[in-house]
C-alpha positions, -999 to 999 in steps of 0.1 A, spaced: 20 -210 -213 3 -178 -225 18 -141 -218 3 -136 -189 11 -164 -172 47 -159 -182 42 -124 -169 30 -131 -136 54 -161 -133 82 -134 -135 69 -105 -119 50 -121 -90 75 -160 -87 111 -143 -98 109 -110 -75 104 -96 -41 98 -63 -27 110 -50 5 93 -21 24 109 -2 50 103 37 63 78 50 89 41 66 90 28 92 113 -12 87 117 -26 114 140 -61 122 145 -74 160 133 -111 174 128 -132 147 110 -104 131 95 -72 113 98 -37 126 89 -11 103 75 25 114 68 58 98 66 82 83 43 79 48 23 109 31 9 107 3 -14 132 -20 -31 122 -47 -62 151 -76 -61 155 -101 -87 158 -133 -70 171 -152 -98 202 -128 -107 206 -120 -73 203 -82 -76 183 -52 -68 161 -41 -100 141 -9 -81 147 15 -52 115 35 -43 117 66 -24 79 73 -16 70 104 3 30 99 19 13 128 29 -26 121 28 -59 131 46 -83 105 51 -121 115 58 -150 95 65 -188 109 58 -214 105 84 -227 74 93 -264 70 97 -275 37 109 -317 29 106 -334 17 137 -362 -3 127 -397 0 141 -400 -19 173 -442 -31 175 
C-alpha cells in the first residue's frame, strides 16, 4: 500500500466523527444569517476512545448577487 492509502485507511476506515449543537438561519436584507454553536468529537474506533472534542462557534452571513436570467428572442 502507498502512504496515502494507509492514510486514508486510518483517517477515513479507523475513525468517526460525531456532530451535535444547533444553527439559527434567519432571513435579513439580501442575505442570510447563520449563527449557532457546532460541536464535534473524532473517536478512534479501534482503541475505543475519543481522539478530538471540537467546540465550533458559527457566526456567518451568506449573500447571493443578482440573478439575471436571458429571455431569448421569440420570432
Amino acid at each position: 500500500m502507498s502512504i496515502v492509502d494507509d492514510l486514508v485507511a486510518n483517517l477515513v476506515e479507523r475513525n468517526s466523527v460525531k456532530l451535535n449543537g444547533s444553527l439559527t438561519i434567519a432571513l435579513v436584507d439580501g442575505a442570510i444569517s447563520i449563527k449557532g454553536t457546532v460541536l464535534s468529537t473524532l473517536r478512534d474506533q479501534k482503541a475505543n476512545r475519543d481522539v478530538l472534542h471540537v467546540n465550533v462557534p458559527v457566526d456567518a452571513n451568506v449573500t447571493v448577487s443578482e440573478l439575471v436570467v436571458p429571455i431569448p428572442n421569440i420570432p
